[in-house]
C-alpha positions, -999 to 999 in steps of 0.1 A, spaced: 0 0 0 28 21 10 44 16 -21 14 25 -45 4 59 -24 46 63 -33 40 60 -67 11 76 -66 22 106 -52 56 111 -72 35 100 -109 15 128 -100 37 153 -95 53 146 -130 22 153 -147 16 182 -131 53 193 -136 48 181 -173 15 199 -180 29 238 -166 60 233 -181 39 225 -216 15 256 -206 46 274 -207 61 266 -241 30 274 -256 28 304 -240 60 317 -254 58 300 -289 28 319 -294 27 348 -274 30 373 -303 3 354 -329 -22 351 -297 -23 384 -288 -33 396 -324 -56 365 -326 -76 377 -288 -94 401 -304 -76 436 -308 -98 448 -338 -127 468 -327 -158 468 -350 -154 496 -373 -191 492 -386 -214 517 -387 -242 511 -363 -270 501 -398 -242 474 -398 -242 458 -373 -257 423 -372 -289 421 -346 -277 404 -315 -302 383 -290 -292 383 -251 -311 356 -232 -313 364 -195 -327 328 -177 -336 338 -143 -344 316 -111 -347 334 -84 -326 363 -87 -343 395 -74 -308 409 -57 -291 408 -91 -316 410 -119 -319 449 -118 -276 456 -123 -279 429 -150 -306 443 -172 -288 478 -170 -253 462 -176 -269 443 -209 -291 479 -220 -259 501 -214 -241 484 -242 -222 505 -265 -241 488 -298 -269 501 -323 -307 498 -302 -323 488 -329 -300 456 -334 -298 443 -298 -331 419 -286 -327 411 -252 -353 380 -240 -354 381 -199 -368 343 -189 -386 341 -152 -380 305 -152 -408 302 -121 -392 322 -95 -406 324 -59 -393 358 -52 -400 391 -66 -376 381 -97 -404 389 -119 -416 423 -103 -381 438 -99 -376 427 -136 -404 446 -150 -399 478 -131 -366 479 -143 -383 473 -181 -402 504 -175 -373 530 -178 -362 512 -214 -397 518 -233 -393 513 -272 -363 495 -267 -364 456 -278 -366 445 -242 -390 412 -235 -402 395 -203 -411 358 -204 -424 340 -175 -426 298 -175 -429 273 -149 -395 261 -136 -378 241 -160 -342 248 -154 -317 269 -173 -317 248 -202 -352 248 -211 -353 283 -206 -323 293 -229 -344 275 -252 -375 294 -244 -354 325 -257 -337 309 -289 -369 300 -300 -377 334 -306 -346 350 -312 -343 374 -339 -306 378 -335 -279 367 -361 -260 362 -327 -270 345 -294 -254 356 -261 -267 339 -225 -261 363 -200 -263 352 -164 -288 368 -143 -259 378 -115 -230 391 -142 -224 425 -155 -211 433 -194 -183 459 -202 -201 487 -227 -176 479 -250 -182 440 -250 -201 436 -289 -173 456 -304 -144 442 -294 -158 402 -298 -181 400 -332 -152 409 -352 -137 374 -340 -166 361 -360 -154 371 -393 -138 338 -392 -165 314 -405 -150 287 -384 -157 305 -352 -187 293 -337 -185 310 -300 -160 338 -286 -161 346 -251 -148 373 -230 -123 375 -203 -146 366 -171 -136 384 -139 -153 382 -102 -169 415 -95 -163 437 -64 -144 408 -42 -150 418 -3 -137 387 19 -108 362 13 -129 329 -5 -144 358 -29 -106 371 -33 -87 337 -41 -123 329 -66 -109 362 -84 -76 345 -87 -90 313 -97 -106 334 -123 -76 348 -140 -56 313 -138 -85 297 -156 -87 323 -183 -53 320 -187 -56 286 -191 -87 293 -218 -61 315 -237 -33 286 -240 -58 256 -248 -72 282 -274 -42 281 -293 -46 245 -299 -85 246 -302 -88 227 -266 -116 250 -247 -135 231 -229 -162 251 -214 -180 279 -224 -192 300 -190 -228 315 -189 -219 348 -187 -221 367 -221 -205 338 -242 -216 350 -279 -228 320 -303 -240 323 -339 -280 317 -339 -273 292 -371 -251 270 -356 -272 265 -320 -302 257 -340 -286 235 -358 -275 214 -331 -307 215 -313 -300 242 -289 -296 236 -248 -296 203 -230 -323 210 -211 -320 179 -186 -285 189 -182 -269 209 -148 -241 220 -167 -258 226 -200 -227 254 -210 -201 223 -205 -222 197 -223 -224 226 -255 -190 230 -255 -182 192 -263 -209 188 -282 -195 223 -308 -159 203 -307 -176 169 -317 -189 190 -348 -152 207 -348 -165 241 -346 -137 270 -332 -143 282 -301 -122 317 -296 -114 334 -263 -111 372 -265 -87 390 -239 -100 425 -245 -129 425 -233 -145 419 -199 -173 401 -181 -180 408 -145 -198 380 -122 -208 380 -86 -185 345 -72 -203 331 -37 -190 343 -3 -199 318 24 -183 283 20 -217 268 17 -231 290 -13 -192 281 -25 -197 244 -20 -234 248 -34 -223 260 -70 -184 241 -73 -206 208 -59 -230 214 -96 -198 225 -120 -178 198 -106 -204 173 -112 -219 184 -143 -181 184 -158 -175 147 -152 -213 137 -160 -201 153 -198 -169 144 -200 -182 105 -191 -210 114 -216 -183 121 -243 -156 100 -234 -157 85 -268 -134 116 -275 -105 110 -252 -74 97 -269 -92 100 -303 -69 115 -332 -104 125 -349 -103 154 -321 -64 163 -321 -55 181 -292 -87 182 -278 -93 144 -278 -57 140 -260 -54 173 -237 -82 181 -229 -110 148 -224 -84 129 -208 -82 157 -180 -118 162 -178 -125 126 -172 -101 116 -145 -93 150 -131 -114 146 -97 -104 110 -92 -71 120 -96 -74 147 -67 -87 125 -45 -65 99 -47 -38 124 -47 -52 138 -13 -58 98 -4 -22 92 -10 -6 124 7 -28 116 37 -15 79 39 24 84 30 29 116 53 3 110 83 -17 79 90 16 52 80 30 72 102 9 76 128 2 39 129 43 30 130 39 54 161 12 35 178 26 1 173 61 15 189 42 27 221 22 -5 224 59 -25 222 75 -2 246 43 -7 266 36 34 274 5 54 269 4 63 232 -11 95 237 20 103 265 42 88 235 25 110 209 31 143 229 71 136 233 76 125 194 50 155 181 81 181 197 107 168 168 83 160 142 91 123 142 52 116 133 58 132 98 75 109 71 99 139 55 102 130 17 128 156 11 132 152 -22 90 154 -28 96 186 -9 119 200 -34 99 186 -65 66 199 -52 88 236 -44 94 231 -79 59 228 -94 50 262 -67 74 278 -81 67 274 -116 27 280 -112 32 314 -93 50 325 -128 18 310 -148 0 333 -123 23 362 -127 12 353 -165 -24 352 -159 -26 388 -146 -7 404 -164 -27 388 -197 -58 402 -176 -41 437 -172 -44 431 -128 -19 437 -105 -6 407 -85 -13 430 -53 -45 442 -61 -65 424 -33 -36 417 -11 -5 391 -12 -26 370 5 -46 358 -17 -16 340 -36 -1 316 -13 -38 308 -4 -46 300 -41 -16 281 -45 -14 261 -13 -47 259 -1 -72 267 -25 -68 228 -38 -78 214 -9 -112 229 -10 -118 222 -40 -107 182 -31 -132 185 -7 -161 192 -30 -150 166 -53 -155 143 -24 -191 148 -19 -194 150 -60 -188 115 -58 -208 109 -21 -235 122 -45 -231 105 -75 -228 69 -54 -262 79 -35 -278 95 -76 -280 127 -59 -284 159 -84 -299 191 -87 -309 217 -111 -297 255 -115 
């Protein structure tokens, strides 16, 4: 057992070690050709140019947000007369409805609709919208994110590529107060980072809620949302790359969206990504290690598919090797030398001698710090923020800590997919 947890432990830090270091070279092989490619070019059209655009807002429940997220989406810098934004009451209990339509009331001849349906999740009710849609573009907008004015401008010229069937923008956490919200804000920034370098190889794997823009054609054509799906953005995003359509992030433009900030409304929403994710990814594994899918099929599905296991057998393993062996080699010693093993515990605790020091595992995983605080010295800068903005704090909690919280939602992902547990929105 010993051995394995060993193995375990030391195969995974080479993969982890193999995978920044990879980030990296792709980073700096393309650096130049990507930042041309995110999404520089500004429309230049004159408003009777520009293609109509559809925003779906699905809302459950959201009568704090809904009023900031109508204004964010009506306060775009684009032509009025080509932007159709559908707001979907997807049976709301709260005054979702009421606080939509007083906000409605101060954008009279604009096209601004209200539709209210029983609750059918956020599937079905991105559906309810693309039914309709009069837009040569698609955008879901979540009911609790905010759009830069300059958001249309900067990503519809990506679509000039007739490959390109999505773009999305840079996503950012809005207005972080306390430390979870602060390290989410840093999670953000790594994971667009990480967007930007799977982009180069055509690798994205998920395409968020907030204010991704889709062409109406292509949606349509592949039958719109899953609406029995609690991740329907994830499941979209495989299904575009089994049709091989591009997916293009854009870096110069900016989403805002509110992250969670108690633990439990943190655990609530990672618990349903989490899950959703692996549902897909078992969904599709037909794709992993499949040359029809290139780099996708061998980056990105393998990842997708055995990426929680892997954390918690990682977690398993570090647990075993450095604590519980351990532990257990100290409790058979005080049962031979016939003392109390709590007396014995308290005298070995002083020099350490119930941790197993793997010094070498110490200098590899220094190592594999070292080199992600660079990818994170990358990720702001790409997302023009300051390392310091929110405190240094927020770094070594993100890079030391942040993993183990996210272990522990994994682990009651999979207490909930033993016991068929799931939920919607």
């Amino acid at each position: 057992m010993l051995t394995f947890a060993v193995w375990l432990v030391w195969g995974t830090y080479f993969v982890f070690l193999y995978l920044i270091i990879f980030w990296l070279l792709v980073l700096i092989r393309e650096n130049n050709a990507v930042v041309e490619k995110g999404g520089l070019v500004e429309s230049k059209n004159k408003p009777s140019d520009y293609p109509t655009v559809t925003v779906a807002i699905p809302a459950w429940n959201e009568e704090e947000n809904i009023r900031e997220t109508i204004e964010s989406v009506m306060g775009l810098d684009y032509s009025p007369d080509k932007l159709e934004v559908i707001i979907v009451n997807d049976g709301s209990t709260d005054q979702t409805e009421a606080v939509a339509k007083r906000v409605m009331g101060q954008y009279a001849g604009r096209k601004l609709r209200l539709i209210t349906q029983p609750n059918r999740g956020k599937g079905a009710a991105l559906n309810t919208a693309l039914q309709t849609a009069q837009g040569e573009f698609f955008a879901p907008m979540d009911a609790d994110s905010l759009i830069r004015r300059d958001a249309l401008r900067y990503m519809l010229p990506d679509f000039e590529d007739q490959k390109v069937a999505a773009v999305l923008p840079l996503m950012k956490v809005w207005q972080p107060h306390n430390l979870l919200q602060r390290v989410q804000w840093c999670e953000y920034l790594v994971s667009v980072f990480y967007k930007h370098l799977m982009a180069i190889l055509d690798c994205i794997s998920i395409i968020p809620g907030p204010f991704s823009v889709h062409r109406t054609r292509i949606l349509r054509e592949l039958g719109g949302f899953d609406e029995q799906n609690i991740t329907e953005d994830v499941e979209l995003t495989l299904r575009l790359q089994t049709h091989h359509h591009k997916i293009v992030q854009n870096f110069h433009t900016e989403v805002y969206t509110k992250a969670p900030d108690t633990w439990r409304r943190f655990y609530r929403q990672r618990n349903r990504w989490y899950k959703g994710t692996f549902l897909n990814a078992w969904r599709y594994r037909k794709m992993a290690l499949n040359t029809k899918y290139g780099d996708f099929g061998f980056i990105q599905m393998p990842r997708m598919v055995v990426e929680g296991a892997l954390l918690l057998l990682v977690l398993g393993a570090l647990l075993y090797t450095c604590l519980l062996n351990p532990l257990a080699t100290q409790v058979r010693l005080a049962l031979l030398k016939g003392v109390d093993p709590w007396t014995h515990f308290a005298q070995t605790l002083t020099d350490f001698s119930l941790v197993d020091h793997e010094w070498p595992a110490y200098f590899f995983v220094a190592v594999i710090y070292t080199l992600g605080l660079v990818l994170i010295r990358y990720a702001h800068k790409h997302a023009r923020e300051p390392m310091r903005k929110h405190g240094y704090l927020v770094i070594p909690f993100y890079l030391f800590l942040y993993w183990m919280l996210t272990t522990i939602v994994y682990v009651g992902v999979f207490a909930d997919l033993v016991r068929g547990k799931t939920h919607r929105w």
